[in-house]
C-alpha angles and dihedrals in degrees: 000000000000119000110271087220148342093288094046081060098056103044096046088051082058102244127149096263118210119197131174153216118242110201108223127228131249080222145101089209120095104209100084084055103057089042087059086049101055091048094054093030100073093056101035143090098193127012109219106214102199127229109230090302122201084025082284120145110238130129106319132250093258107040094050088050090057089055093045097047081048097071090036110258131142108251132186098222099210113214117197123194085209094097120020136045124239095281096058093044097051084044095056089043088058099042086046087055099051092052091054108255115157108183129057132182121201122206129168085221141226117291124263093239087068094058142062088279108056088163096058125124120246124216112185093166084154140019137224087265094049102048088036072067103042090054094047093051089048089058105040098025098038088222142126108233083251082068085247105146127247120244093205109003120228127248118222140164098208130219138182137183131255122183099195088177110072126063128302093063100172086049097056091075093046101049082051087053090056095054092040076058087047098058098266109152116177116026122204111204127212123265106314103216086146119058101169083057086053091050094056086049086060113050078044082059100042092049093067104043098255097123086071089049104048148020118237124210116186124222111237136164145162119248122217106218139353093248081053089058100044084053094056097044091053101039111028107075108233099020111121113199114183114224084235093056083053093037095052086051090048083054101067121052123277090252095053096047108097088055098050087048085051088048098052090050087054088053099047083052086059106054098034090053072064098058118106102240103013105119098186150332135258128221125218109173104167107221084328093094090143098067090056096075082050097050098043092052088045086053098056104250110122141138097052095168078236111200098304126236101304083065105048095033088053085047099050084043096050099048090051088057095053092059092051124123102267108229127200 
């Protein structure tokens, strides 16, 4: 069968496949949007917008996705189950699709109780398993889950999320081997700190089959100060930090420690590119998007072939247009 999209490609030509996290705005304005993009675009091969992640209110999923298909990118839409029922899910996986969105990425999503909105309601009518489900019989079925038929079927390359690096250990397998069942068919891991963690995930992987089955890309970033990564470990729920990873950024002056959190993410890249069943990584660099071009050429990953010029030059026009004077 063709790709689906450009990260299908490369995955199934067997390259080592870099996506990356666009942090979206507390704006209506665009502009900050397409600048994100410019700075991941040329050194990805798939641009995650993410869908009110850590139960925070920002752009959402969809509408960043417009902007980026727009100028002509290659976005992974996220879909979390946090926040709306099955009809309005259906219903956000059409409209993606007919704007021309490729990649999409289901999560269950955090709990509200983790986010700015700790009284919200949660809906949850479905999980990452069971609209993993619902998309894939919407493609290959050409059917809403009701069993009502599709006028013009979606076409999706469908993703879902692993976090290898917090207990149950044994589980965590076994819960990637339900949504491999499920149609996913690319999988992004949480923050990879421990890498000898990830590489018991994956013989673990590999011993059932599931390597064949599925690329993994594996979640990596770099933190900006010790006292950053003590903060996230303590505060963002699924994120393992190992003492010695605090312990090595406590050991350089204040001043030096961005780079040597930039230095350590080059150097997970590196061992985990080594791992037996790991496709790509993924790169998550919380407002720091300027040191992921960096990262990506210090591990040895460049040239990407990135979106060509039609992509960057749309983006960059774009993005002149959205700070215009408006006129009436």
């Amino acid at each position: 069968m063709i790709p689906t999209s450009r990260l299908e490609r490369v995955l199934k030509s067997g390259r080592f496949a870099v996506t990356g996290e666009l942090n979206p705005p507390d704006s209506a304005d665009p502009e900050s949007v397409f600048e994100r993009a410019l700075v991941l675009a040329e050194v990805c091969d798939g641009i995650n917008a993410t869908d009110a992640s850590g139960a925070h209110v920002h752009m959402s999923s969809v509408g960043v996705c417009a902007l980026l298909t727009r100028a002509g990118y290659e976005p992974v839409m996220q879909v979390s189950c946090r926040d709306r029922n099955r009809i309005a899910l259906q219903g956000d996986l059409l409209g993606a699709a007919a704007m021309g969105v490729r990649n999409v990425l289901c999560l269950t999503g955090d709990g509200v109780e983790t986010g700015d909105h700790p009284d919200a309601k949660p809906v949850f009518d479905l999980d990452s398993i069971s609209l993993l489900k619902t998309a894939r019989s919407m493609c290959d079925r050409s059917r809403f889950l009701s069993g009502r038929q599709l006028e013009v079927a979606p076409r999706f390359f469908l993703g879902a999320a692993s976090n290898p690096f917090v207990p149950p250990f044994d589980f965590r397998p076994l819960r990637l081997a339900k949504k491999v069942e499920a149609g996913a068919e690319f999988i992004q891991t949480q923050y990879c700190f421990d890498v000898p963690r990830l590489e018991k995930f994956m013989r673990t992987v590999r011993d059932l089959g599931l390597a064949e089955k599925v690329y993994i890309l594996v979640g990596v970033g770099p933190l900006r100060s010790a006292r950053a990564g003590e903060w996230i470990r303590n505060n963002v729920p699924g994120v393992h930090i190992p003492d010695a990873v605090i312990s090595r950024l406590k050991g350089v002056p204040p001043e030096k420690q961005v780079e040597e959190g930039k230095r350590l993410c080059v150097e997970i890249i590196q061992q985990v590119r080594e791992t037996p069943g790991v496709c790509g990584v993924h790169v998550m660099a919380y407002r720091q998007e300027e040191l992921v071009a960096e990262i990506i050429d210090e591990a040895g990953l460049l040239p990407r072939g990135g979106y060509g010029s039609m992509g960057a030059d749309q983006g960059r026009r774009l993005a002149r247009m959205s700070t215009q004077p408006k006129t009436l």
